[in-house]
C-alpha positions in Angstrom: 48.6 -228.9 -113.4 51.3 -231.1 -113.3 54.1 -228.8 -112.8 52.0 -227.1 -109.7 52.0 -230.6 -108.3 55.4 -230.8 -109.0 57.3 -231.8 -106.0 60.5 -230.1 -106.7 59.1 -227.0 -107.7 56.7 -226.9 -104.6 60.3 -227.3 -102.7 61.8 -224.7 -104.7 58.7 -222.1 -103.4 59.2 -222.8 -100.1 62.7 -222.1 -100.1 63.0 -218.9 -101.9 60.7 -217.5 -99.8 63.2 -218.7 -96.9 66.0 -217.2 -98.9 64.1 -214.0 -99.5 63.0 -213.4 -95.8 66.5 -215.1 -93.7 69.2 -213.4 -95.9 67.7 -210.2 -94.5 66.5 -211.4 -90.9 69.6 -211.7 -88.6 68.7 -215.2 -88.5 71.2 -216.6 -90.7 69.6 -217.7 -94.4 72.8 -220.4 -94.4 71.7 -222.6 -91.7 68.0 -222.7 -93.1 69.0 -223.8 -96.5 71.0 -226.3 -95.2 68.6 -227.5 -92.5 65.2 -227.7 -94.2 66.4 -230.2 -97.1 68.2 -232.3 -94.2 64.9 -232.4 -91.7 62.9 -233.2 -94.5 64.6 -235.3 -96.7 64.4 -233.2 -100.0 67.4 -234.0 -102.6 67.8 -233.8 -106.5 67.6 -230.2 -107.6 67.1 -228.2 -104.6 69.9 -229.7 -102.9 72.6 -228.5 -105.4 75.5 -225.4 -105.2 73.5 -224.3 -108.4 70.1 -224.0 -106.6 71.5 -222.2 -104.0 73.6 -219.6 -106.3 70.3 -219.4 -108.1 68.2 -217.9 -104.7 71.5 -215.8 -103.8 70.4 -214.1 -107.3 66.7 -213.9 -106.3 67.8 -212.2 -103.2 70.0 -209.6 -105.2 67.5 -208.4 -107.5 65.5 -207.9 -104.2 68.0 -205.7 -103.1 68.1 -203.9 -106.6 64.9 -203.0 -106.5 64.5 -201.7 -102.9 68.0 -199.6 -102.9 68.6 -198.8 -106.8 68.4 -194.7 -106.3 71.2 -194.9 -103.5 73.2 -197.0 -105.8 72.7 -194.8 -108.8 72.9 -192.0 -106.1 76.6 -193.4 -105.1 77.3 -194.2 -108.4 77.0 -190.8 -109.6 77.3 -188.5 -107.5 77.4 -189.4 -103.7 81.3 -191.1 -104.4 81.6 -190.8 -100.4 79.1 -193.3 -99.2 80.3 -195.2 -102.2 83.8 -195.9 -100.6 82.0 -196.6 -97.3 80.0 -199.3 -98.4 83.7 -200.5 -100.3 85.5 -200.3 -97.2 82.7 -202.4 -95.1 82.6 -205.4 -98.7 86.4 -205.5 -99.2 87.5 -207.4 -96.1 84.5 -210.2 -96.0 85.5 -210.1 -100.0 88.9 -210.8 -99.6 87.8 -213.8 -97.0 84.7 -215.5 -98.4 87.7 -216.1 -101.1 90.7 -217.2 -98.9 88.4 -219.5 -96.8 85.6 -221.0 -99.1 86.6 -224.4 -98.9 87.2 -224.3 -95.2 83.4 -223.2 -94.5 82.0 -225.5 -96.9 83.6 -228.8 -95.8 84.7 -228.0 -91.9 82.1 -225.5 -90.7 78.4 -226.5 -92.5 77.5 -229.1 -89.6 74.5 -228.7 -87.7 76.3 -228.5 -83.9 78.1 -225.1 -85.7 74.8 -223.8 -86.2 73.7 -224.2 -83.3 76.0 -222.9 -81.2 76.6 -219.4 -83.9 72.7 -219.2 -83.7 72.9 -219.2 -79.6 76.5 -217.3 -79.4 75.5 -214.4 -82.2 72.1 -214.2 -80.8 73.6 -212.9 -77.2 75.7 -210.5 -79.3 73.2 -209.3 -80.7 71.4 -208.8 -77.9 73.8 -206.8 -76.1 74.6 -204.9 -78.8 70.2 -204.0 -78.7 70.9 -202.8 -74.7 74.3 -201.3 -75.6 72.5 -198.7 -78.1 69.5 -198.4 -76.2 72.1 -197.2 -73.3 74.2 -194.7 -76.1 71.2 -193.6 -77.9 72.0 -189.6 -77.5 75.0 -190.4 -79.7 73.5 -192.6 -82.4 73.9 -191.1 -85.9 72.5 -192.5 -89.5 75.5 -192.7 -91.6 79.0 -194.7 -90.5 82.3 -193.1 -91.1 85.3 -194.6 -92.3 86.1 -196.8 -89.5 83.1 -197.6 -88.3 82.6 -199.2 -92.1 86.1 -200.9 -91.6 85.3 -201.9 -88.0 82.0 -203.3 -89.5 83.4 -205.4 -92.8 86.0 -206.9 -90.4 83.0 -208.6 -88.3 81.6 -209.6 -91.1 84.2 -212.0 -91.6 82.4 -214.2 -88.9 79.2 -214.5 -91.5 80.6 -217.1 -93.0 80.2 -219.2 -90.3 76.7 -221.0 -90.8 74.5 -219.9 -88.2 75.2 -215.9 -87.5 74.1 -214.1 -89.7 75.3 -211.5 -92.0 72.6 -208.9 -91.7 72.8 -209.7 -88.0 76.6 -209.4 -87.0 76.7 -206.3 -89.7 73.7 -204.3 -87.8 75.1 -205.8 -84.4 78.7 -204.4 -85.1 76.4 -200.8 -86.8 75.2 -200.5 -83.5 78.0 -200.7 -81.4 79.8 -197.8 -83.5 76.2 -195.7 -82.4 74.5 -196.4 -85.8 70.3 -195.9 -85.2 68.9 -199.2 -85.7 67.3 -198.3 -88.9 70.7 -196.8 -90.2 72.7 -200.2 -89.4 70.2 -202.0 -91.3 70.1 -199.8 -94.4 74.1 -200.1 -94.4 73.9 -203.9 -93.7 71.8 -204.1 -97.2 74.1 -201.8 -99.2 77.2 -204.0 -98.0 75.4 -207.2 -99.0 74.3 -205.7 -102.3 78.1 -206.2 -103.6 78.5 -209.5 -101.2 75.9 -211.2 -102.9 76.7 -209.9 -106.8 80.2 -211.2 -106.6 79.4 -214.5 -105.1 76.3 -214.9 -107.4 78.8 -214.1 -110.4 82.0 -216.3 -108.7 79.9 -219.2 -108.1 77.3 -218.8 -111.3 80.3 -218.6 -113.6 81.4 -222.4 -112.0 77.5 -223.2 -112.4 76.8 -222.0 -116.1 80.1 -224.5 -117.2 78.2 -227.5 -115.9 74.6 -226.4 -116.4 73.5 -229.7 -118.4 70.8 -232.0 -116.6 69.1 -229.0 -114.6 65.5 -227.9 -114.4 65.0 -224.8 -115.6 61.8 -223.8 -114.3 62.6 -225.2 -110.5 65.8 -222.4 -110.8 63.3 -219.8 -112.4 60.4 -220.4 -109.3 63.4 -220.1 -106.8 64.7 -217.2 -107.8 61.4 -215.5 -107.9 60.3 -216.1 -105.2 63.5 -215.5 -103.4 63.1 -212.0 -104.9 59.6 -211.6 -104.1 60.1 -212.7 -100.2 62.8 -210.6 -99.6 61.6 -206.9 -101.1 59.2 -207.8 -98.5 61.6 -208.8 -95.8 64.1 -205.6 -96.6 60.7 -203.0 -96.6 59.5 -204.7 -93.3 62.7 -204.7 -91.3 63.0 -201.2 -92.0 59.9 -199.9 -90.5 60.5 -202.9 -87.6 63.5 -201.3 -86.3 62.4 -198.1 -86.5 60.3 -198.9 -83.1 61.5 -202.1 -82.2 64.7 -204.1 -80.6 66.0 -207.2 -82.1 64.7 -209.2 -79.4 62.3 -211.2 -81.3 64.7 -212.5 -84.0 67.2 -213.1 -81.0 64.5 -215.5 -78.9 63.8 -217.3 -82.7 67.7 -218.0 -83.1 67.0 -219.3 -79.5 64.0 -221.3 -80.3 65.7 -222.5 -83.5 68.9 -223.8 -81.4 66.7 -225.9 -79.2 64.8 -227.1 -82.3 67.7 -228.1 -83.7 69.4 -229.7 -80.5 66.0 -231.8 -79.5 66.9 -233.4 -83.7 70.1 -234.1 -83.0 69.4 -236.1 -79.6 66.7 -238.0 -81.5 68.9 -239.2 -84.3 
């Protein structure tokens, strides 16, 4: 009983299932994780690089369980999508590497946030009326450039506040992607994203590991898992009949929230 009272582990809940349903929502997981421990005042174990490696891992076995045929697919026999999705991970790769320490010291303030959440909701929204406008040319699949010309904007995900799966499915759409066919290539991309920084930055984690609780990290990561088959399956239907508007007025809403906490302080 005690451990379902636990504090931390009641934290650790209510942020993998943040993790699980933002990492896949184009409304940026990065500024939630950092924002929720901030406006509530939650420290110790939740507020840790470790804890937050520990969620990206939740949100990768989500996206092992919902995409594992296309990956054993690409893995075995379909070797051309395989390059596609390489082509789209290489370049944000190559730059969550070169410019880690920049984004975690410079660009992790809340005024970034807001501003990416505002700026990158617009894009996205004209990217919504700009393939609503080409939608006799929209196709499923993304050739070769269009996968270049999408893993170069992703780049600008690792800027807190816009959004990987959002600037990924934006950047789909404006090379005619359907909406459904930028999403499923936004979560194949990630799929590798997320592996290698889970693995980079667990490898850093595993050679200081002593003092942390394991079953907080075990709850996260479950749950993070749990939240975000559920976010990946109901995106996909979403877009099937819907626009992005809705996740654009909450990056909106969000921004304001945000704003209104920082005139207060």
């Amino acid at each position: 009983m005690e451990a379902i009272l636990d504090s931390e582990i009641l934290q650790a809940i209510v942020l993998g299932i943040v993790q699980g349903i933002t990492e896949f929502f184009p409304v940026s997981s990065t500024a939630h994780l950092i924002l929720i421990p901030r406006l509530f005042g939650w420290c110790g174990e939740i507020d840790t690089l470790a804890f937050d490696v520990a969620l990206h891992g939740g949100t990768l076995i989500a996206l092992l369980l919902c995409f594992y045929r296309e990956w054993i697919d690409m893995l075995t026999k379909d070797r051309r999508n395989l390059v596609t999705v390489m082509i789209a991970a290489v370049p944000a790769g190559i730059a969550a590497l070169v410019l880690q320490k920049i984004v975690e010291h410079e660009l992790r303030s809340p005024l970034v946030i807001t501003l990416s959440l505002i700026v990158f909701g617009c894009v996205m929204l004209y990217a919504d009326r700009y393939a609503a406008s080409h939608a006799a040319h929209s196709k499923a699949t993304p050739s070769w450039s269009d996968a270049l010309a999408i893993g170069i904007a992703q780049i600008l995900a690792l800027i807190p506040g816009v959004s990987r799966s959002g600037i990924t499915m934006s950047t789909g759409l404006f090379t005619n992607l359907t909406r459904e066919g930028a999403a499923r290539f936004s979560f194949l991309v990630s799929t590798p994203l997320i592996g290698g920084a889970t693995l980079w930055e667990g490898r850093k984690v595993l050679m200081h590991s002593d003092g942390y609780r394991l079953d907080v990290f075990v709850i996260g990561v479950i749950t993070a898992a749990i939240s975000g088959v559920f976010a990946i399956r109901f995106l996909l239907n979403f877009l099937r009949t819907h626009h992005f508007d809705a996740f654009v007025y909450y990056r909106f809403a969000l921004a304001a929230i945000i704003l209104v906490w920082l005139t207060g302080q």
